[in-house]
C-alpha positions as CSV (number, residue, x, y, z in Angstrom):
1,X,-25.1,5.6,-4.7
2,X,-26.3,7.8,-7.2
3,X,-24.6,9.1,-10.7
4,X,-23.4,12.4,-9.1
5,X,-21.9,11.5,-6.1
6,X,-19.9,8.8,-7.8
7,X,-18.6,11.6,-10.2
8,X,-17.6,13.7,-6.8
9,X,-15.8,10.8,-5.4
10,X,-14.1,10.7,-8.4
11,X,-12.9,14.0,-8.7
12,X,-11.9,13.7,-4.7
13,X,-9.9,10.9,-5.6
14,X,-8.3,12.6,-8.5
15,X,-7.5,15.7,-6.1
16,X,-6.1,13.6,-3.5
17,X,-4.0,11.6,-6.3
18,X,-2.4,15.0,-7.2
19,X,-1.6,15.7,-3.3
20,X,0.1,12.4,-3.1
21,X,2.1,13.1,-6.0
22,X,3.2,16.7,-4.6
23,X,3.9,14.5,-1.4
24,X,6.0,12.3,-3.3
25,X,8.0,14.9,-4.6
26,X,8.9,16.6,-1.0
27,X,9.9,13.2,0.1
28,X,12.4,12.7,-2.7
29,X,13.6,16.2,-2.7
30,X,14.2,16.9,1.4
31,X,15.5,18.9,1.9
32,X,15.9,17.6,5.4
33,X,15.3,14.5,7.1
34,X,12.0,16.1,9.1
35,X,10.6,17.3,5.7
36,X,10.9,13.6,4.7
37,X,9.2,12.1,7.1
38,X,6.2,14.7,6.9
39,X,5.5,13.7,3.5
40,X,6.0,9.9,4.8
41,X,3.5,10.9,7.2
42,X,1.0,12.7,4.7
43,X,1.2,10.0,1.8
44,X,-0.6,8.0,4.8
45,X,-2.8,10.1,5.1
46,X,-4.0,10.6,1.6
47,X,-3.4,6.7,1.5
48,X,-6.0,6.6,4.0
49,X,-8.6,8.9,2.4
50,X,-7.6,7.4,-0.9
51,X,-9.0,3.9,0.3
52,X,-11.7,5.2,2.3
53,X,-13.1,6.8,-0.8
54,X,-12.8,3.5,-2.5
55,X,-14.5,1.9,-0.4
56,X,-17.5,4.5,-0.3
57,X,-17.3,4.3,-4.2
58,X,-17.9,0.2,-4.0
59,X,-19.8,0.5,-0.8
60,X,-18.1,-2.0,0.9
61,X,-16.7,-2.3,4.2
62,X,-13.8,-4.3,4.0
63,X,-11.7,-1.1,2.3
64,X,-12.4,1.0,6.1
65,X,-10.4,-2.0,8.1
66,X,-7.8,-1.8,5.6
67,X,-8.0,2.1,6.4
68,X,-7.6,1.2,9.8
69,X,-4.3,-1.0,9.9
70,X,-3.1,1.4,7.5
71,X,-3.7,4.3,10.1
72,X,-2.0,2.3,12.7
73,X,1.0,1.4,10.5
74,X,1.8,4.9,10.1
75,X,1.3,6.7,13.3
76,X,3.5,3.7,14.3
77,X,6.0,4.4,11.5
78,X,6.1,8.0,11.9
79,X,7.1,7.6,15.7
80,X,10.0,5.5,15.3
81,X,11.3,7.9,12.1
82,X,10.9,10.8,15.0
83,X,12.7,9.0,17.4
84,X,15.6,7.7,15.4
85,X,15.5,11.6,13.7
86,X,16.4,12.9,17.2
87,X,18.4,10.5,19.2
88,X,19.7,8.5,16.5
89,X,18.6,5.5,18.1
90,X,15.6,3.4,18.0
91,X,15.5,1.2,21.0
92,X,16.5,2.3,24.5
């Protein structure tokens, strides 16, 4: 890719960075367990765009199938954090 959108990638990644750090901090602070697990759920999010973005930077497909389990991981994850949040039980 060209010089500039390399430097905009850059700065996206830096952006998202400070979003995962602000993530972070709400799922170390709580308050409550629901808070928790939607900053769980965004740092997978901003995991995802973070490699995405990578792999547009390196132009290389390899970083959008790691995107993908990752996306599956979570959504997966997030359910069963739901579940135990409101039955307190994971397996019926």
């Amino acid at each position: 890719m060209s010089g500039i959108v390399d430097h905009v990638i850059a700065g996206v990644m830096v952006a998202v960075g400070v979003g995962m750090l602000l993530a972070l901090w709400r799922l170390v602070r709580g308050p409550t367990a629901p808070d928790r697990i939607l900053a769980l759920d965004t740092l997978y999010v901003s995991t995802i765009a973070q490699v995405v973005l990578l792999g547009m930077l390196d132009e290389t497909e390899t970083y959008f199938e790691i995107a993908l389990i990752i996306a599956m991981l979570g959504f997966f994850g997030t359910v069963v954090l739901s579940k135990y949040v409101i039955r307190r039980d994971i397996v019926e």
